[in-house]
C-alpha positions in Angstrom: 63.2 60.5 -25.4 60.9 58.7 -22.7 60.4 54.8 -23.5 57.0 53.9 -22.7 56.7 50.2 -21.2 53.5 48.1 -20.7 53.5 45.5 -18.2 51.1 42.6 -17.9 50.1 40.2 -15.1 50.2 36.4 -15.9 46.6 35.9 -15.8 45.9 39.0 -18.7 47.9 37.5 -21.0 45.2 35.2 -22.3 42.6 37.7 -22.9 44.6 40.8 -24.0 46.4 40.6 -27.5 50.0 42.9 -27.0 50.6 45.2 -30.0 51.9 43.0 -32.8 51.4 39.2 -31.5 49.0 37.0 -32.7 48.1 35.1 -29.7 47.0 31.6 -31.6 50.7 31.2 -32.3 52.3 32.4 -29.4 49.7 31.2 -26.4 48.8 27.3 -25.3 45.0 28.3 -26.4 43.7 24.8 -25.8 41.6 25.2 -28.8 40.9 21.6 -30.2 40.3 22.3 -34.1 41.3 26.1 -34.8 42.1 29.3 -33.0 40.8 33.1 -34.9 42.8 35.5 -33.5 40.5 38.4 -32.9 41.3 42.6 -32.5 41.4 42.0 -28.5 42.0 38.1 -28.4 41.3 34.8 -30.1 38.6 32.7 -30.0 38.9 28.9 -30.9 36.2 27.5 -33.6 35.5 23.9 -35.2 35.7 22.3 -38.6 32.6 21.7 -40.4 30.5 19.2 -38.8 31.5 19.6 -35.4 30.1 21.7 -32.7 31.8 23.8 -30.0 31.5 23.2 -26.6 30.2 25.0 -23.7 33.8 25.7 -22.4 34.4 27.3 -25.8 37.7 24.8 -26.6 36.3 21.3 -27.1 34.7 20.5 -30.3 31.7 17.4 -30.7 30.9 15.6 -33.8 26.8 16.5 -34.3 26.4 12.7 -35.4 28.4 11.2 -32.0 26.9 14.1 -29.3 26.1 12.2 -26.0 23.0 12.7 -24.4 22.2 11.5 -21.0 18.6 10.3 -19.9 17.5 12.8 -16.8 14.3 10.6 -14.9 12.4 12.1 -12.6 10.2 9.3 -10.6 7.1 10.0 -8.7 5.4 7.2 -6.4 2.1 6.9 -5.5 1.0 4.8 -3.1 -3.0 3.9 -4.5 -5.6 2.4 -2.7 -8.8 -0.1 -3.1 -10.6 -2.4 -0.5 -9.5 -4.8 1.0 -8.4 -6.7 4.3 -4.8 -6.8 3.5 -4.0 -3.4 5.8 -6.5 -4.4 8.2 -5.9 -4.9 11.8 -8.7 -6.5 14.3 -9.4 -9.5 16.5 -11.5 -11.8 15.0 -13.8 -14.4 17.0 -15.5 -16.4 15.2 -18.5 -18.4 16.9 -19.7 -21.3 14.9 -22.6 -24.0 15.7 -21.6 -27.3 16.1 -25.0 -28.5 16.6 -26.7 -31.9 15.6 -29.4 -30.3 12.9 -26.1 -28.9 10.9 -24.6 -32.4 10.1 -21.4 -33.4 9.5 -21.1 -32.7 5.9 -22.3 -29.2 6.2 -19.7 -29.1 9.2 -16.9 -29.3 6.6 -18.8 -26.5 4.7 -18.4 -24.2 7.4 -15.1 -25.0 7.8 -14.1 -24.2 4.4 -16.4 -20.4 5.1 -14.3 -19.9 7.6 -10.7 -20.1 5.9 -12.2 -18.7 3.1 -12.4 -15.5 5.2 -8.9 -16.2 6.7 -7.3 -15.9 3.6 -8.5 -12.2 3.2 -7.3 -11.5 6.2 -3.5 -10.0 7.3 -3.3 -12.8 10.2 -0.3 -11.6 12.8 0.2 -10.8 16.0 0.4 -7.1 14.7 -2.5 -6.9 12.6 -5.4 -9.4 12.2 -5.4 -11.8 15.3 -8.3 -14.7 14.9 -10.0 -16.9 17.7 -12.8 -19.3 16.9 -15.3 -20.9 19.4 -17.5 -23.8 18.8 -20.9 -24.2 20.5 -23.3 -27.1 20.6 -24.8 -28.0 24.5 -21.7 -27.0 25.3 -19.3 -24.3 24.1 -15.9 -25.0 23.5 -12.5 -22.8 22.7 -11.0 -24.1 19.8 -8.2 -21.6 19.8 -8.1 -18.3 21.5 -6.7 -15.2 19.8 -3.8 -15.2 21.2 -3.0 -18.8 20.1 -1.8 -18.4 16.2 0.1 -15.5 14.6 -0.2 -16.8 11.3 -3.0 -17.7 8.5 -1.9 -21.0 7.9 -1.8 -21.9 11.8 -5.3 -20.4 11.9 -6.3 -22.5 8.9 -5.0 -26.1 9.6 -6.6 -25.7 13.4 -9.8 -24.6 11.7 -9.5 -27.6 9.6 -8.8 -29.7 12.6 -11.9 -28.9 14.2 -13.9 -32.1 15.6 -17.8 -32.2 14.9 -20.0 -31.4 18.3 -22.9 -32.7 17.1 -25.7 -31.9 19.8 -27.8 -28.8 20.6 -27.9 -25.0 20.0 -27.2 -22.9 22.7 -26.4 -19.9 21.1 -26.6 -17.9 24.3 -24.3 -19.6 25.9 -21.6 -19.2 23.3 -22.6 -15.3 22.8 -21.9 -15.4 26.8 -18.8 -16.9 26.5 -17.8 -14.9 24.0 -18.5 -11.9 25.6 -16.6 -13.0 29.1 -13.7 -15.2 27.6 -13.0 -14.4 24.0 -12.5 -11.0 24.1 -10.7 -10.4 27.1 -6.6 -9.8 27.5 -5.9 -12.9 29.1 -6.9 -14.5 25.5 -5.0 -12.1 22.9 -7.4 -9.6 22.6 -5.7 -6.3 22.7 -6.8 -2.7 23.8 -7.6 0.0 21.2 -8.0 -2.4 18.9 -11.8 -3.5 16.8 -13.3 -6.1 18.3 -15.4 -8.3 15.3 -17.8 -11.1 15.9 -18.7 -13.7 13.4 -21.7 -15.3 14.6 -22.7 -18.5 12.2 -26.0 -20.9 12.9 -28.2 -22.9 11.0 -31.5 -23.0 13.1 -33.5 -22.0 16.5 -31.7 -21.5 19.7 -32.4 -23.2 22.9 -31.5 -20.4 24.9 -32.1 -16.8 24.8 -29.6 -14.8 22.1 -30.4 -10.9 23.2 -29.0 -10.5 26.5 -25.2 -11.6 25.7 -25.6 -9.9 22.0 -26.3 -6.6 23.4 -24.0 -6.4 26.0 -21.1 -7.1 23.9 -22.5 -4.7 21.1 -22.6 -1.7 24.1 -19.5 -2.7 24.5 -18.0 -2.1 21.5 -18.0 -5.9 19.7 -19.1 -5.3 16.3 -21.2 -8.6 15.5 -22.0 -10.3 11.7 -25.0 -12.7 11.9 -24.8 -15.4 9.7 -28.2 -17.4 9.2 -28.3 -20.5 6.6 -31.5 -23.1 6.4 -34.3 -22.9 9.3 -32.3 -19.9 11.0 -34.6 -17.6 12.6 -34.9 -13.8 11.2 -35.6 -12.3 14.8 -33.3 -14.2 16.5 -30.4 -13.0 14.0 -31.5 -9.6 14.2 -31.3 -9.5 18.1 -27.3 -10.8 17.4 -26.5 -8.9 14.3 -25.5 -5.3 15.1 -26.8 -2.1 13.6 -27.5 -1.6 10.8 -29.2 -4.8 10.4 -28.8 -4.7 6.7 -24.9 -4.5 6.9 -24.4 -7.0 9.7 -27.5 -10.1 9.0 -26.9 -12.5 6.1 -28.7 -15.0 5.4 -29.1 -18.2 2.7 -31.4 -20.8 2.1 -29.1 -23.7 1.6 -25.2 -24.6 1.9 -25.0 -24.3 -1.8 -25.3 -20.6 -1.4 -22.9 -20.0 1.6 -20.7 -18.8 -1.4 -22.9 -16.1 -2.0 -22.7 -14.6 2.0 -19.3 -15.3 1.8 -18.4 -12.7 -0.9 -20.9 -10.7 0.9 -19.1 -10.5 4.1 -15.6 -10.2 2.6 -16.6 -7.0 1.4 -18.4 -5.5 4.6 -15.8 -6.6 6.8 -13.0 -5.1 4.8 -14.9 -2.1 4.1 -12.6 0.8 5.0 -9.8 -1.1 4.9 -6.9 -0.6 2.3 -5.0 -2.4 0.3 -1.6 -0.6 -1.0 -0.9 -0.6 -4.7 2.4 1.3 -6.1 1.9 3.4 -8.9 5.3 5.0 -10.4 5.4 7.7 -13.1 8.3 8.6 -14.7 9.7 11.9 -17.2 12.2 12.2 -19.0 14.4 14.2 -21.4 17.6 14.0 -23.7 20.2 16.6 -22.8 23.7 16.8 -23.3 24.6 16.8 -19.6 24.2 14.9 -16.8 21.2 15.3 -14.5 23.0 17.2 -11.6 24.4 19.8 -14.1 21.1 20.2 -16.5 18.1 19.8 -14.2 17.5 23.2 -13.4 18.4 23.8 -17.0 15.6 21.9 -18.7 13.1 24.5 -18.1 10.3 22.4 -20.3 10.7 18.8 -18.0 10.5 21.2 -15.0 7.5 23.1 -16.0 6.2 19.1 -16.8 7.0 18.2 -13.2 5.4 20.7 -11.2 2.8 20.1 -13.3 2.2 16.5 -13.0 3.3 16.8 -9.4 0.4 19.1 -9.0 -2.5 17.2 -9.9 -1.0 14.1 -8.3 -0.8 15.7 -4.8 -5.2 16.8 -6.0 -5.8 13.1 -6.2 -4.1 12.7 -2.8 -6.3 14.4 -1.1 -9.0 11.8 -1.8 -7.4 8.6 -2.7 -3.9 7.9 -1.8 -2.5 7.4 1.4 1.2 8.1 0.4 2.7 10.5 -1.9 6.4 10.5 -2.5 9.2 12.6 -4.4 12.1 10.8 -5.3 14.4 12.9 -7.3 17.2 12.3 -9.5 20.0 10.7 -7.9 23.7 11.4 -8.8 26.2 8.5 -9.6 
């Protein structure tokens, strides 16, 4: 009589039942509540009111499951005007003369700052120089002179009264062969703006020294307040002369050209503003081992990442992804 023998490797045990043995009472079946021994092996279930895990031997309470938070963050970088971003150098050429009097001096003064502090003064962006003219024209500081907006400010506020005539020429001359040049901060590939501020008739001729430095590239704001002449800040301001000649009856209204030029100057520039948006969804695994799981917050973030990257095309300069990151 043959004897017929079956032989098993180690690792079958655990999956085939041998003829007669119930393998929930003779195998370490790591089931946590109860093992069902089944025709070809067992399988391990849970009492009532717990759940069986994904590795088919653990068992959850329904009321106590852990779910973990997976965030998905998008950035947007938005953007608006304003001088913030902007990088130029700034000269500033104001009349000192006798018809603006002292008080109205202090007026200026305060215009002046009052465009400073929209401005990102440093020696990497916004650099400012300022020249006073009267009979004579005078460097108050150069551009090379302050790398901050509080330097630029107390100087500007430090400014002594001229109190003569109005050679307006003149300064437009020295701007053009002083102010801009290397030697006083001004820098290569860089916009070149002029702010050019009186209050009444020159005593010299304005054209010659304003066109030059417009051909050149200078970019010039007129600024006209009082007994001003129209013609004479049209021959300074650059074109168009709608975008680059303001003008005001009084002091009292300086406010008003203020705001004006504040938003021509900084047209074009931009200011950054951070916009996050943020998903999320309850699962009960952690981010690196459900993400490409969740099929519904993944259809969501293509989604929203779609129309995001439509806006970007007109309106944001940045557009970041900054997924999930694992502990």
């Amino acid at each position: 009589m043959n004897k017929q023998v079956h032989c098993f490797t180690a690792a079958s045990v655990t999956h085939v039942k041998l003829p007669g043995v119930d393998l929930c009472q003779t195998l370490d079946h790591g089931c946590e509540h109860l093992c069902v021994s089944t025709t070809d092996s067992y399988i391990c279930k849970c009492n009532e009111g717990f759940l069986l895990a994904e590795n088919g031997k653990s068992c959850g309470s329904k009321q106590t499951k852990k779910f973990y938070i997976n965030t998905f963050f998008m950035s947007l970088h938005l953007t608006e005007p304003g001088c913030h971003d902007g990088v130029m150098d700034l000269v500033f050429v104001i009349d000192g003369s006798k018809s603006l009097g002292p008080a109205n001096f202090e007026l200026v003064k305060q215009f002046v700052n009052s465009i400073v502090d929209s401005l990102d003064v440093s020696r990497t962006a916004t650099r400012v120089g300022l020249i006073q003219f009267s009979t004579k024209v005078r460097t108050e500081f150069s551009l090379g002179q302050h790398a901050a907006a509080q330097d630029v400010k107390r100087a500007v506020s430090q400014m002594q009264y001229m109190g003569r005539g109005s050679m307006t020429g003149s300064a437009l001359r020295h701007m053009f062969q002083f102010s801009f040049s290397e030697k006083e901060g001004a820098r290569l590939n860089v916009p070149r703006v002029c702010v050019v501020f009186t209050d009444g008739r020159s005593q010299d001729d304005v054209s010659e020294w304003a066109s030059k430095a417009k051909t050149l590239g200078v970019t010039i704001y007129a600024l006209g307040v009082g007994k001003a002449i129209e013609q004479e800040l049209r021959e300074i301001a650059s074109e168009p002369a709608e975008m680059h000649l303001y003008y005001a009856e009084d002091f009292e209204k300086m406010g008003e050209i203020t705001k004006k030029l504040k938003s021509r100057m900084c047209k074009g520039k931009k200011k950054k503003h951070v916009l996050t948006v943020f998903t999320f969804a309850p699962t009960d695994k952690p981010a690196d081992e459900s993400l490409c799981r969740c099929e519904s917050v993944i259809m969501f973030q293509s989604q929203v990442t779609e129309k995001l990257k439509n806006l970007a095309q007109s309106n944001i300069l940045l557009f970041c992804w900054f997924p999930p990151q694992r502990e």
